[in-house]
Structure formats: structure tokens, C-alpha cells
GUROFI-827968 format. One line per 8 residues: number of its first residue (from 1); their letters; for each residue x, y, z of C-alpha. Coordinates in Angstrom, 3 decimals, always signed. Example, Ala and Ser with C-alpha at 12.3 -4.5 7.8 and 13.67 -1.06 7.14 Angstrom:
GUROFI-827968
1> AS> +12.300/-4.500/+7.800; +13.670/-1.060/+7.140 .
***
This chain:
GUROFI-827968
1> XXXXXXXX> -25.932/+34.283/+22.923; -24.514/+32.744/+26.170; -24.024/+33.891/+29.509; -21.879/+32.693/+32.691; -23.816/+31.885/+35.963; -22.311/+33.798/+39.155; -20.108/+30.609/+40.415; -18.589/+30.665/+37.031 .
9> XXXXXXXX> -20.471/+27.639/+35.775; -21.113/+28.328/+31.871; -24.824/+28.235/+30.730; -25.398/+28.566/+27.338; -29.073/+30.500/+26.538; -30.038/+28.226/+23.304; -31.911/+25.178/+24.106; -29.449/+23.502/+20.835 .
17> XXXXXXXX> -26.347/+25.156/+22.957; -27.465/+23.673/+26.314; -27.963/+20.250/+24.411; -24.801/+20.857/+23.238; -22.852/+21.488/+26.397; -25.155/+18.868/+28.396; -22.758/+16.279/+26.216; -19.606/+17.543/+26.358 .
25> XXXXXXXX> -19.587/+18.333/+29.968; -19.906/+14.239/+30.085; -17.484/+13.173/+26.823; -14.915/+15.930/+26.579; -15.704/+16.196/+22.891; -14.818/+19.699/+22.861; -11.348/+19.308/+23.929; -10.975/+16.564/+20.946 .
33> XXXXXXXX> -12.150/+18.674/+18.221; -10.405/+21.402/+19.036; -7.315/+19.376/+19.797; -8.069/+17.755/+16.176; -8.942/+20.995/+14.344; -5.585/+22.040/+15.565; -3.909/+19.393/+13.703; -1.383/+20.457/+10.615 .
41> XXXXXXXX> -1.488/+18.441/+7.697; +1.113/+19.339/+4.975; -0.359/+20.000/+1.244; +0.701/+17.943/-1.864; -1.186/+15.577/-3.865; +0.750/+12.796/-3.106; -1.095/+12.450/+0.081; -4.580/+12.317/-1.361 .
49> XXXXXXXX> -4.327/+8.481/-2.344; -5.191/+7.549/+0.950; -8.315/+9.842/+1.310; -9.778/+8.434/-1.782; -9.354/+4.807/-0.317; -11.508/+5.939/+2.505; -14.267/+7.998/+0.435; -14.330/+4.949/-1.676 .
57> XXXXXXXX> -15.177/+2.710/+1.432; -17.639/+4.381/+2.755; -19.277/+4.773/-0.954; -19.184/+1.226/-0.493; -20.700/+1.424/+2.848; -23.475/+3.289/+1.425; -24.372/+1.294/-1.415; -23.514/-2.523/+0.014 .
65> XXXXXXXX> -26.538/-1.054/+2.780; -28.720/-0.628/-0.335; -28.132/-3.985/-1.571; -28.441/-5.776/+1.248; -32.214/-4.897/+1.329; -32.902/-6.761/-1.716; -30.287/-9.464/-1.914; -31.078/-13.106/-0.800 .
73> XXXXXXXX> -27.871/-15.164/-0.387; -29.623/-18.421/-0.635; -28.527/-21.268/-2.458; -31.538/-22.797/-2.952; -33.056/-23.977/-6.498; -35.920/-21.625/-8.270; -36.944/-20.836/-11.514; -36.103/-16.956/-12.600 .
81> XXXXXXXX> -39.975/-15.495/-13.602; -38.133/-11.296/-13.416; -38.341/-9.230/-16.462; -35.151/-10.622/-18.252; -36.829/-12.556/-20.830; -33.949/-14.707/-22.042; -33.270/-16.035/-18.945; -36.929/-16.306/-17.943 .
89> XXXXXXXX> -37.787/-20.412/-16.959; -33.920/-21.259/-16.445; -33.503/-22.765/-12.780; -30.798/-20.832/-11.116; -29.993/-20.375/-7.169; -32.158/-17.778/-5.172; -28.838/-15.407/-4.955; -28.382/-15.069/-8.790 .
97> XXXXXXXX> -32.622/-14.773/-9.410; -32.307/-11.689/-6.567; -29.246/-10.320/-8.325; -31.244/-10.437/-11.374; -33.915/-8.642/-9.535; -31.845/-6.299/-8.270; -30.414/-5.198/-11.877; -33.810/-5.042/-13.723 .
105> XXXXXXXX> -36.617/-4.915/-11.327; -35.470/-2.399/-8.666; -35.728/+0.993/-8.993; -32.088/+1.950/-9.661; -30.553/-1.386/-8.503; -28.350/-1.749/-11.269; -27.101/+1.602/-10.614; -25.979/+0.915/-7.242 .
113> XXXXXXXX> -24.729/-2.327/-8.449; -22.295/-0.496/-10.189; -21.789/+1.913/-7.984; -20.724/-0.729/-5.522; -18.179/-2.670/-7.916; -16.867/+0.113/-9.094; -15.922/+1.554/-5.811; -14.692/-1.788/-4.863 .
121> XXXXXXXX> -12.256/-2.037/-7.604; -11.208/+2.075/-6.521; -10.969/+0.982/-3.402; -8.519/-1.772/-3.844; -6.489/+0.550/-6.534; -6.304/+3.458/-3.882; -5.212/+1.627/-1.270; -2.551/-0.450/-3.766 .
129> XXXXXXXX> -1.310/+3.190/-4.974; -0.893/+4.560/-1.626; +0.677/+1.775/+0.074; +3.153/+2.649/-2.993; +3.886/+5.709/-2.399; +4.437/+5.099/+1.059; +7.252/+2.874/+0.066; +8.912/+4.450/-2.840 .
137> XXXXXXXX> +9.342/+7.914/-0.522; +9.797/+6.060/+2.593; +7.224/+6.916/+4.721; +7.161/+3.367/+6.289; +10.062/+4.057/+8.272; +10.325/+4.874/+12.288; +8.367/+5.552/+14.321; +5.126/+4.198/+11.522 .
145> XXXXXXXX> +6.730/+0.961/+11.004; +3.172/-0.107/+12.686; +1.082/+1.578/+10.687; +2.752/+0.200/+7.673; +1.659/-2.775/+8.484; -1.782/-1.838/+9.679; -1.807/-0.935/+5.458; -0.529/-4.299/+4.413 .
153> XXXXXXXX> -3.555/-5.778/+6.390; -6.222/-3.308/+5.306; -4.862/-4.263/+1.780; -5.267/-8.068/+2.130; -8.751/-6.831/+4.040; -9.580/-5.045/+0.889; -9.010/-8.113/-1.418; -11.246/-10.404/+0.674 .
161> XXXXXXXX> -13.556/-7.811/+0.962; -13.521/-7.625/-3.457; -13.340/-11.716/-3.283; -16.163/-12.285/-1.470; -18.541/-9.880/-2.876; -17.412/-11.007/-6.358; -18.698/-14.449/-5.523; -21.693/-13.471/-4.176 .
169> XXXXXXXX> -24.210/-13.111/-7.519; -23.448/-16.690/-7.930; -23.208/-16.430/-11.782; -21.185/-18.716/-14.357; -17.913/-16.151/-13.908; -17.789/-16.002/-10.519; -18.761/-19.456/-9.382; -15.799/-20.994/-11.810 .
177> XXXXXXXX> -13.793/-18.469/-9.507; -14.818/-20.492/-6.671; -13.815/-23.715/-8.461; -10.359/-22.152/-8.643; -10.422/-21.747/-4.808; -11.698/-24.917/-4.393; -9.193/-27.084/-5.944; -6.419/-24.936/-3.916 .
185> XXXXXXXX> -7.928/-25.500/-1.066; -7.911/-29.077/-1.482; -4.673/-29.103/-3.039; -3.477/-29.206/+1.022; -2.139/-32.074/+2.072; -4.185/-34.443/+4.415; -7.265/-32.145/+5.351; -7.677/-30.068/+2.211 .
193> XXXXXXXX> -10.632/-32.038/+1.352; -12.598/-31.805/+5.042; -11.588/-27.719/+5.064; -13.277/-27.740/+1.350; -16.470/-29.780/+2.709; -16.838/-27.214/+5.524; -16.872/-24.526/+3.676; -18.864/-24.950/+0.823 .
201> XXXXXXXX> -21.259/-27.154/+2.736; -20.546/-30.515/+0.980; -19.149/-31.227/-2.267; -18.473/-28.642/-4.165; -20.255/-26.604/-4.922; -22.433/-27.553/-2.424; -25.401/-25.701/-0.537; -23.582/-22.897/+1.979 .
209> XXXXXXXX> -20.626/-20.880/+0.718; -22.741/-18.614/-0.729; -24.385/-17.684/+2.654; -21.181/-18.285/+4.361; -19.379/-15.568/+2.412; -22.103/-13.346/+2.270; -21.679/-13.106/+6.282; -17.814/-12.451/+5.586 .
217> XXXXXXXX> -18.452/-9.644/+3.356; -21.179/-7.857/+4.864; -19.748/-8.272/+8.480; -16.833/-9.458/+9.421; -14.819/-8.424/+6.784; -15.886/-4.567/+6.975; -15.627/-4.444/+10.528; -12.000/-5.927/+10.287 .
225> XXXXXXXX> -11.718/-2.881/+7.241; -12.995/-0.197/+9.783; -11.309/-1.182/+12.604; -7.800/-0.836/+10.992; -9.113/+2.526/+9.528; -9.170/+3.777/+12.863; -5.951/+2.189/+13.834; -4.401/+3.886/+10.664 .
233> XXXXXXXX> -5.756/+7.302/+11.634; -4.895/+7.259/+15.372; -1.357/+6.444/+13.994; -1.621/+9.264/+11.499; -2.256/+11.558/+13.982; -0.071/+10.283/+16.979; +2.896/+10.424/+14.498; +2.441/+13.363/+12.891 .
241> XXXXXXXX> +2.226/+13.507/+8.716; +4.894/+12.810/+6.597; +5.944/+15.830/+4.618; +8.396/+16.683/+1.702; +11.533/+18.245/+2.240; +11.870/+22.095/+1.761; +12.865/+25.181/+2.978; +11.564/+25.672/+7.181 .
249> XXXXXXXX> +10.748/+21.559/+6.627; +12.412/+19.445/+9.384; +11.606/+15.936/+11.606; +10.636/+18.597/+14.530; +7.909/+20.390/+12.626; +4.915/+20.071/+10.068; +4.469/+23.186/+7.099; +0.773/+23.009/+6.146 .
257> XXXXXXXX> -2.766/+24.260/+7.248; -4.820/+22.823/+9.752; -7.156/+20.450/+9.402; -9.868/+23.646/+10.531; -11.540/+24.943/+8.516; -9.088/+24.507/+5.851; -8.801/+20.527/+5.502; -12.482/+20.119/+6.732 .
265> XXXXXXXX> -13.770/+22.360/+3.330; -11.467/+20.475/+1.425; -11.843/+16.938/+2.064; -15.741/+17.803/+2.030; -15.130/+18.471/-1.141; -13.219/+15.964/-2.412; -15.449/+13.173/-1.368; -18.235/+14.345/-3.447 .
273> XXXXXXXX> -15.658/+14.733/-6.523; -14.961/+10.827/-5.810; -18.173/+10.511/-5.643; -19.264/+12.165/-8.741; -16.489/+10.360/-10.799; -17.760/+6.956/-9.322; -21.204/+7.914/-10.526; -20.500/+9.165/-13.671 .
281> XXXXXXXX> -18.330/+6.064/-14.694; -21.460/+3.711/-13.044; -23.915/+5.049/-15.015; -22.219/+5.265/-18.663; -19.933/+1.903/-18.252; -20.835/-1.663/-17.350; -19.354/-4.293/-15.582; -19.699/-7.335/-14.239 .
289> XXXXXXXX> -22.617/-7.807/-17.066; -24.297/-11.289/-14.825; -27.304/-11.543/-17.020; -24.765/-12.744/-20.024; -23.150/-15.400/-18.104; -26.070/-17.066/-16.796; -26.211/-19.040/-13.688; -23.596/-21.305/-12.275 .
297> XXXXXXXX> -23.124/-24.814/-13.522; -20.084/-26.910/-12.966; -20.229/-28.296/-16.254; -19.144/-25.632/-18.187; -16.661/-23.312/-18.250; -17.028/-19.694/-19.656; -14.616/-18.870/-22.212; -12.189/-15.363/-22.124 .
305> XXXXXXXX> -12.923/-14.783/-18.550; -10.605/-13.532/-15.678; -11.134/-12.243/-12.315; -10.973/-8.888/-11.007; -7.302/-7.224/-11.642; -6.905/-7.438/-7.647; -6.880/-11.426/-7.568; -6.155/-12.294/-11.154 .
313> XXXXXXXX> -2.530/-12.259/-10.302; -3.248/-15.410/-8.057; -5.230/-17.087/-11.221; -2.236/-16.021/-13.515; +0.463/-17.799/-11.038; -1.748/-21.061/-11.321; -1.208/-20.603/-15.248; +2.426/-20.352/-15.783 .
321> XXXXXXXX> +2.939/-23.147/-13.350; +4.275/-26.241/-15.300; +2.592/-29.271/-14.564; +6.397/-31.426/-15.287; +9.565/-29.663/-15.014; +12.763/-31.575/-16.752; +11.352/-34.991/-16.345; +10.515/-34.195/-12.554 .
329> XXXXXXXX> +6.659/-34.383/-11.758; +4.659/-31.378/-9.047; +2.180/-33.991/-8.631; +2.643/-36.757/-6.153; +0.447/-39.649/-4.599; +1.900/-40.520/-1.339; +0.532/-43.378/+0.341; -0.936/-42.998/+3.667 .
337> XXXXXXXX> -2.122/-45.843/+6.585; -5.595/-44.629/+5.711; -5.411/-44.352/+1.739; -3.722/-42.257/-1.221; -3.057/-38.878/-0.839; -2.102/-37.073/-3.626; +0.159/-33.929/-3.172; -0.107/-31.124/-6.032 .
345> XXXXXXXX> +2.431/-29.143/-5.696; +1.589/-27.571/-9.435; -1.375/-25.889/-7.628; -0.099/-25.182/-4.100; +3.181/-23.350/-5.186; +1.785/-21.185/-7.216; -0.989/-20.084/-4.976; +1.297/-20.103/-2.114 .
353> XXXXXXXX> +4.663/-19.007/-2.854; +3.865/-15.796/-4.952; +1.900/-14.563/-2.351; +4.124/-15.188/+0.486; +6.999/-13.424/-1.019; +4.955/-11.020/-1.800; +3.710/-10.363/+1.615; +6.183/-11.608/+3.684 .
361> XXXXXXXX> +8.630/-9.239/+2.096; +6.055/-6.708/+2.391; +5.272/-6.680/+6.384; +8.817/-6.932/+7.149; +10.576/-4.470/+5.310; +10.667/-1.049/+7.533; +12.787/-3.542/+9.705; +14.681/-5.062/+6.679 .
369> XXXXXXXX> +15.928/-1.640/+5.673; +16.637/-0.338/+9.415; +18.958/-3.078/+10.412; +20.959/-2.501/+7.077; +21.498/+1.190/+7.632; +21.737/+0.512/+11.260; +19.271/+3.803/+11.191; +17.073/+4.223/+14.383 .
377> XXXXXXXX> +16.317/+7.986/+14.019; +13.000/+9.410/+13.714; +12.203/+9.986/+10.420; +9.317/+12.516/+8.928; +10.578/+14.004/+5.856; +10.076/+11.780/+2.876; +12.388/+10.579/+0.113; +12.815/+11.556/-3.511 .
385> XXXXXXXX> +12.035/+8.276/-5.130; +15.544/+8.905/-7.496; +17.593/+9.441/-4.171; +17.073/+5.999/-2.601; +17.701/+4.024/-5.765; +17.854/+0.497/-4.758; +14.704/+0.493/-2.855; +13.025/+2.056/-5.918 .
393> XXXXXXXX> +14.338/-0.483/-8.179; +13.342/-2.938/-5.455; +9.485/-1.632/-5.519; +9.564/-1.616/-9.291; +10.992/-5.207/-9.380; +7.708/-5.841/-7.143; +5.631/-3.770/-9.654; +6.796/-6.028/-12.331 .
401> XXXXXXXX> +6.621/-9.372/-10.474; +2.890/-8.860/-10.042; +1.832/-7.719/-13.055; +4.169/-10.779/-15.148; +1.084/-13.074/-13.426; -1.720/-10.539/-13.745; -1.218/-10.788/-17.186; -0.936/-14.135/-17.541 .
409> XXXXXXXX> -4.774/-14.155/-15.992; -5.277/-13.272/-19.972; -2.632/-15.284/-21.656; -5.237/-16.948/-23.457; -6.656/-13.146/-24.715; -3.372/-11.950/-25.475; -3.043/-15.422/-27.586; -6.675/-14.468/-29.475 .
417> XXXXXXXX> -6.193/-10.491/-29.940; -2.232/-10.963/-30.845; -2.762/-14.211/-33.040; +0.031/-15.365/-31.627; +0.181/-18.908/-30.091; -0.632/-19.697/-26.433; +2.481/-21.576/-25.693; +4.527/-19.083/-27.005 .
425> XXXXXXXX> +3.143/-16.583/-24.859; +3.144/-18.961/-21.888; +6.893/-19.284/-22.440; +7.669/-15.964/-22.859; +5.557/-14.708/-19.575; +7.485/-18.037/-17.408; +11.199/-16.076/-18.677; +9.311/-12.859/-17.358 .
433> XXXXXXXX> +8.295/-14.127/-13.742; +11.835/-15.182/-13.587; +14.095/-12.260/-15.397; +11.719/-9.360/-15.788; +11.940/-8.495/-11.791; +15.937/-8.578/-12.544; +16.228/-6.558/-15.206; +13.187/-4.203/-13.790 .
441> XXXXXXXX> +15.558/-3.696/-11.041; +18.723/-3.481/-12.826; +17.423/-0.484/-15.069; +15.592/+1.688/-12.461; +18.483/+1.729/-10.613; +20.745/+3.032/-12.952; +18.178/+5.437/-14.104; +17.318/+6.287/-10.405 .
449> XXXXXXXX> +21.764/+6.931/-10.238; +21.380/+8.875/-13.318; +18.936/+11.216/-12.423; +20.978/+11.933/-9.213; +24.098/+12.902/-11.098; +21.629/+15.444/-13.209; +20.542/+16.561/-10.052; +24.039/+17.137/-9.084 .
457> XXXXXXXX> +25.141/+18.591/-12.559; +22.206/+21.237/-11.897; +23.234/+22.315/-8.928; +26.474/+22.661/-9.465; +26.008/+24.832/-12.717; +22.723/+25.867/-12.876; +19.926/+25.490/-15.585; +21.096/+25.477/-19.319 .
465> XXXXXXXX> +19.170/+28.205/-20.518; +19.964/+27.309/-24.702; +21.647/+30.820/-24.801; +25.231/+30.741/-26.462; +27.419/+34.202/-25.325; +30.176/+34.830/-27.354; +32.730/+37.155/-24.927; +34.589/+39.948/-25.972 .
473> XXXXXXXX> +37.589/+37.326/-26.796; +35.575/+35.555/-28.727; +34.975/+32.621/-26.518; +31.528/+30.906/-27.032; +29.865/+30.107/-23.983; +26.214/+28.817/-22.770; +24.425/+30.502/-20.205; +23.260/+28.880/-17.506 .
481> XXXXXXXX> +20.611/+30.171/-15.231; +21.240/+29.481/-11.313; +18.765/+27.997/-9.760; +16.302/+29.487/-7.248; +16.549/+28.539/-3.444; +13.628/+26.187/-2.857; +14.589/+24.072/-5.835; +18.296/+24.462/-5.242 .
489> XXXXXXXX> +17.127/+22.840/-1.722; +15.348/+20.098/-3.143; +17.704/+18.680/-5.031; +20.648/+19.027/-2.164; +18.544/+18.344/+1.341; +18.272/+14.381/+1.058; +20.109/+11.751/+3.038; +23.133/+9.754/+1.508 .
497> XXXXXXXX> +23.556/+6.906/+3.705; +26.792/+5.483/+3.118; +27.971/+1.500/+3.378; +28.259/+0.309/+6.859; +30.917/-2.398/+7.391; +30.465/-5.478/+9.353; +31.062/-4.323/+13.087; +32.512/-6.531/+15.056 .
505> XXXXXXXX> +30.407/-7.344/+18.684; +32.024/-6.658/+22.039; +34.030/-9.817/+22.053; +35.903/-8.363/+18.652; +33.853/-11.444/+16.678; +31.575/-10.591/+13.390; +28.946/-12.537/+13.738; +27.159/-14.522/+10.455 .
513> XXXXXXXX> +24.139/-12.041/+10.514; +26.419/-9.313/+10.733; +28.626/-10.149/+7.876; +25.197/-10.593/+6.171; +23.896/-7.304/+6.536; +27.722/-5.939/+5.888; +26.910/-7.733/+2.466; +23.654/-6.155/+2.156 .
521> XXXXXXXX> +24.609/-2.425/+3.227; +27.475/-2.639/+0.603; +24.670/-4.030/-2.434; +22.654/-1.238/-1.194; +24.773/+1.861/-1.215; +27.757/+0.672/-3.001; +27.053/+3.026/-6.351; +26.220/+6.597/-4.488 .
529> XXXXXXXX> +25.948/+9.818/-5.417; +26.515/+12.196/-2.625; +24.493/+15.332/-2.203; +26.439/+18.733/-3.219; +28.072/+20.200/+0.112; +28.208/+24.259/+0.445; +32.143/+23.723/-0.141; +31.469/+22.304/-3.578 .
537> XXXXXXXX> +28.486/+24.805/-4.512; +31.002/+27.643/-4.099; +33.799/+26.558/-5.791; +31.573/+26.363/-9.003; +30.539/+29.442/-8.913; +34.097/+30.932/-8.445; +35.794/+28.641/-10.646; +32.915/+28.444/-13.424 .
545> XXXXXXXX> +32.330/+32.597/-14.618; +29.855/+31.574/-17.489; +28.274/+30.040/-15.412; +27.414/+33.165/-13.812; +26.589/+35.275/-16.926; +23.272/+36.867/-16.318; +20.623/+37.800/-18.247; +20.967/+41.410/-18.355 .
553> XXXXXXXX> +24.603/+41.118/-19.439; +23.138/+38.870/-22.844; +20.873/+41.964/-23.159; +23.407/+44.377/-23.636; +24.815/+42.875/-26.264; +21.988/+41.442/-28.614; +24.250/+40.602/-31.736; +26.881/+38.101/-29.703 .
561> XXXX> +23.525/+35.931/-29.438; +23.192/+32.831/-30.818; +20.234/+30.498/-30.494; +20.133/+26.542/-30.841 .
***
């Protein structure tokens, strides 16, 4: 269907072919596909978190475009005439009559509505899930320290993004969720209040947030959102994917298909299963019900309400925060040439400090662990959770420090389903924020230890099979079934890293920070189990003969069987 011109020059016979070649002879596409198409990606379902982030966003893509036709993000006063007849007369803002529209007067509008919260609230989730298993396996460390914390921004990209759409229907839930925001903003010392009169336009509520973040989530915020996509991906493919260990399996190589045709057909495929769920769960469940809240007043306040999961651990922190503490007050008025200014630090703490642990601890970790193993290899074979034990007990401690607050977002539920009082359950969720991290931490990593020594015990003698052999000496014995190779490899291939010492420098001094990490290198890999060297493997099989019993030896002799 082509041909080649006599000075070589190729000229393709199909007018699609010669539009074809007319651009790449001026982009060099060709040599990027193929160069792409090229690329091995290794296969476990681990790795799919990620690629259901991104079909989620651009299901959001897709329906935030449809909305945007129909939504007005006006503040101004009107008085709703759509087909919701209990709300029909009530004055409301333009934003919260079109959202109205929207759900009952457009042709599938509440549909897409869902469709679009829904996907947020995936989309958030996926990301939360993969950045997780990024850092229980390790897959954060060199050379994607970078991209790990390309994740940790498209993950505090992804909560703005759910913020400021949440706020955007201008309803009874959502505007209190603003008032929360509000007071923390002018909880800041000195120019709280003037940052809070900027942004909502005067005093709260005021006449322009809602325009203001409707520009933030429409624009700015997914640009931000697809910008670090790319980033991510460039990353992704610069450094290679992360695999698990295994037979062949090394830092040098990947052991998967490539992403042509294999990966193409698959992910194809996958992205209309995400789609298909989000559909399915939009059309049968609702959420975010705005017609039942009614429009936003400050004078009320709705009753059994929380934010989204993603932010409700911010609202939760604000709840368990004590107000006095032993006689000593969080809330000060400190007098200034130019007036009283009072200082809350019952609201600023809590929607500070959480946060900032969170995320501090968060973007500076792949360095954190590296200059406590004093490990600057290259590393792209992942971890068994169970063989790094303390940072696994360190991400569960995270696990559980978040979710102490997100549920006390519904202390006062928990209080009204339980019948149980609010105090108490205040009280017990304050020990919690405290201990719960601690003793999170303390019992995954004795069960992370634990399952390392059955590792070990495995290897060493093989599978029990429940099979007692009684020998011709009359010896009772269980057989155990060796293991095959790939699993055998699994449990043995991982890296031990053992403590390192404070070293002195090259004046023979140990510096503060040394002694520090010293300290830290001896809290992390203090209680070790090592991996089972070939020495060890076959002494137990020459020193241990039942283990070696095999099955067509308990054949042989039916009768000397005796089941448990």
C-alpha cells in the first residue's frame, strides 16, 4: 500500500497515509510511539491503583465539561420557580437555583451530577490507596524520590479539587463547610480577618467565594492536577516500573509485556470497567441529596452532617480540640497598638498541626529513610510489606492517626446510633489521637516480625502438609512438603538492612546528627530477622530427614497414615 520514490524518500499511496507521514516527518511522533509501545510494564494488580486515579480524572473531566454548560456560579439573590415544588418561592443564590436546575430540569443532569461526585470521591480514594502502596513496598525510594512527591502534591491537588467543587452548589451542608474555613482562616493572627474579607468578598459569607472557587476548580486547580499527571508519567517512564521480586527479577531489568498491544487492550479496557462501575453506582445510589438541605443561611446549622471522608479528618481535629486544658486557656486576646487581637489557638492547632505532620512527614520521608540506612543504591524491586516492619508499622500508625479524627467528624453520630454519651466518646477518641498511633505501631510490628520468622520456619522446613508418618521404628513424624522455587524465592530474596553505628567524620568526631541517626538506625532494625542463606537451607534438609519424606513414600504405606 506504499511505495519508495527513487532517492529513497518514502511516499505512502493513501491520501490518510500521506496525511499521516506529512506530520511525523515534522513532530517525530513515530519515533515516540514506537519508543513508548516498546515500553515493559510488569503485571500485578498492585499497580492498577494508580490507573484508576487517572480514569477517574478524566471521568471527571468529562462530566465537570457537562456541568459547566448549565451551572451559574453567581451569588446573587432569586427566587427558585424549577420543578421542585417544595422549594418552589424560597429565595436562594443563582448557584444553588442552577444546581437545582441541573438535578431536575436537565435532561440527565442529575446523572452526571453523580457521576461527577462520585468520581471525585474515587478519585481522591485511588490516589490515597496508591500513594499507600507506594510506601508500604517502598517504591518511593531512589531514584523516584521526586515523583513521590509529585504524588503528595497531586494528593493535596485532589483534595482542593473535592473542596472546592463541594462548595460550589452553595447549599445549607456545604456553605456551613465554608463557615468552618472561615473561622480558621481568621483564626490567624493579625491579618486573618483582611485574608477572610478577600476571599469571600466581604463579610462572610459575602458576595464572591462562590465565583472565586468556581474559577479554582474548573481551572486552575485541574490544570495544576494535569500538569503533575504528566510529571508523574514522564517519571514513570524515565525510571522504569517498580516490580516484585522473583525469579529473572533484578534492579537491571523489567519482567512484563509491553505496553503494545498488550497494555494498550488492557488499559482500554479497564477504563470502561471504571467507568461502568462509576455509572452503575451513580445511577442506583445518591449523594450529596442538595434539594433536602435547602439553601444556605448562616443562621442555622444542619444537624448530623459531615464533610466528604477526604476533609472530614480536618473537621474531626477541630472537634477533639479542648477549648481549656488543666486550667490553661487556647484562647488569648493580646493587645495590640491598634486594638485587641484575639489568638485561638483551639482552632489554629488543630487545623494546622495535624496536617503538617501529616504532610511534612510525608514529603520528606524517601530522604528520612535513606540517611538512616545510609542506602544510596538504585532501587526497583519492591518490598514485602512484612519484611520492612517498622516502616509498615510506621504507615499503619499514619493509617490510624487519620482515621482517630475522621471519625470524630461523626462523634456526634456515633453518640446518636451507639446511645452512648458525646463526652464519653469525645474522651475516648482524644486517648486515641494520642495512644492509638502507639499501639497501632507497636502491634504491626511485632506481627510484621512474626510473619518473617513464619517465613523463615517455611523455608527452612517446608509446608506442613497435616500428614503424620509413622516409620518403620515407630517414630511419628509430619510431613512436610518443600516448597517450590518461585515461592521458596519470595520468601528468601528481600533485603535485611542491618543497624548502622554512629560513624565517626574524618576528624574521628561523631557529630549530634550522626549520633541521631545512630539512634534511629538501631530503633529501626534493632529486632531483625535475617533472610535464610543457602548454608542454612542445606543444613535442614540434611539434618531434618522427615522433612524430606515425600509423597510417594506415604503412598506406599497407606495404613502408617494418620490424619489430624
Amino acid at each position: 500500500m506504499s511505495a519508495t520514490s527513487v532517492s529513497g524518500t518514502y511516499e505512502p499511496k493513501t491520501k490518510l497515509g500521506r496525511i499521516t507521514n506529512f506530520v511525523d516527518s515534522r513532530v517525530s511522533g513515530s519515533m515516540m510511539v514506537k519508543e513508548f509501545g516498546r515500553k515493559v510494564f510488569p503485571d500485578h494488580w498492585s499497580f492498577m491503583f494508580g490507573e484508576v486515579a487517572l480514569y477517574s480524572f478524566v471521568i471527571l473531566l468529562l462530566s465537570g465539561t457537562f456541568l459547566t454548560f448549565f451551572f451559574d456560579p453567581s451569588m446573587a439573590e432569586t427566587h427558585y420557580e424549577g420543578s421542585y415544588v417544595p422549594l418552589k418561592g424560597v429565595e436562594m443564590s443563582v448557584a444553588y437555583a442552577s444546581s437545582l436546575d441541573i438535578s431536575f430540569d436537565v435532561r440527565g443532569g442529575l446523572f452526571m451530577r453523580q457521576v461527577h461526585h462520585w468520581s471525585a470521591l474515587l478519585f481522591v480514594a485511588s490516589v490515597s490507596v496508591h500513594m499507600l502502596r507506594v510506601f508500604f513496598t517502598g517504591a518511593f525510594r531512589k531514584p523516584r524520590e521526586l515523583n513521590w512527591v509529585v504524588g503528595g502534591v497531586l494528593l493535596i491537588l485532589a483534595l482542593a479539587a473535592g473542596f472546592t467543587g463541594y462548595s460550589l452548589p452553595d447549599d445549607l451542608l456545604s456553605g456551613n463547610g465554608l463557615r468552618i474555613i472561615d473561622g480558621v482562616i481568621k483564626a490567624v493572627p493579625v491579618v486573618g480577618t483582611y485574608i477572610s474579607f478577600f476571599l469571600f468578598g466581604g463579610e462572610f459569607p459575602g458576595t464572591a467565594v462562590i465565583g472565586r472557587l468556581y474559577v479554582l476548580h474548573i481551572l486552575l486547580v485541574p490544570a495544576l492536577i494535569l500538569l503533575m499527571i504528566g510529571i508523574h508519567l514522564f517519571m514513570v517512564v524515565i525510571h522504569k516500573h517498580t516490580q516484585w521480586r522473583g525469579p529473572g527479577r533484578t534492579n537491571n531489568n523489567v519482567v512484563g509485556f509491553p505496553v503494545g498491544p498488550v497494555y494498550a487492550a488492557k488499559a482500554g479496557g479497564f477504563f470502561f470497567i471504571v467507568f461502568g462501575i462509576i455509572a452503575f453506582i451513580s445511577a442506583v445510589f445518591t449523594i450529596n441529596p442538595i434539594w433536602n438541605y435547602g439553601p444556605y443561611d448562616p443562621s442555622p446549622v444542619s444537624a448530623g452532617t459531615q464533610p466528604d471522608w477526604y476533609i472530614g479528618w480536618v473537621d474531626g481535629a477541630l472537634r477533639l480540640m479542648p477549648g481549656w486544658l488543666f486550667g490553661f486557656p487556647f484562647e488569648w486576646n493580646i493587645p495590640f497598638p491598634w486594638g485587641v487581637n484575639t489568638l485561638s489557638l483551639n482552632v489554629l492547632l488543630p487545623a494546622l498541626v495535624p496536617a503538617g505532620i501529616v504532610f511534612t512527614l510525608l514529603f520528606t520521608w524517601p530522604w528520612i529513610e535513606a540517611w538512616v540506612t545510609k542506602d544510596k543504591r538504585i532501587h526497583n524491586l519492591l518490598d514485602r510489606p512484612r519484611n520492612a516492619p517498622t516502616r509498615t508499622a510506621i504507615g499503619v500508625a499514619g493509617v490510624i492517626f487519620y482515621c482517630v479524627m475522621w471519625a470524630a467528624a461523626s462523634s456526634d453520630l456515633i453518640a446518636t446510633h451507639f446511645l452512648v454519651s458525646l463526652n464519653d466518646v469525645t474522651y475516648w477518641l482524644r486517648f486515641l489521637f494520642f495512644f492509638g498511633p502507639v499501639i497501632g505501631f507497636i502491634v504491626t510490628r511485632r506481627i510484621a516480625l512474626a510473619l518473617q520468622r513464619k517465613d523463615r520456619e517455611i523455608v527452612l522446613h517446608g509446608v506442613e502438609s497435616g500428614r503424620i508418618v509413622r516409620l518403620p521404628h515407630g517414630e511419628y513424624i509430619e510431613v512436610h512438603e518443600p516448597l517450590d522455587e518461585f515461592k521458596r524465592y519470595k520468601l528468601v530474596a528481600f533485603d535485611s538492612p542491618e543497624v548502622t553505628p554512629a560513624q565517626p567524620d574524618a576528624k574521628g568526631k561523631i557529630s549530634r546528627s550522626e549520633k541521631r541517626r545512630g539512634a534511629l538506625s538501631r530503633f529501626f532494625f534493632e529486632d531483625r530477622v535475617a533472610p535464610v542463606t543457602p548454608a542454612e537451607l542445606e543444613a535442614a534438609h540434611h539434618h531434618e530427614p522427615h522433612a524430606e519424606v515425600q509423597a510417594s513414600e506415604v503412598d506406599e504405606a497407606p495404613a502408617s497414615i494418620e490424619k489430624h
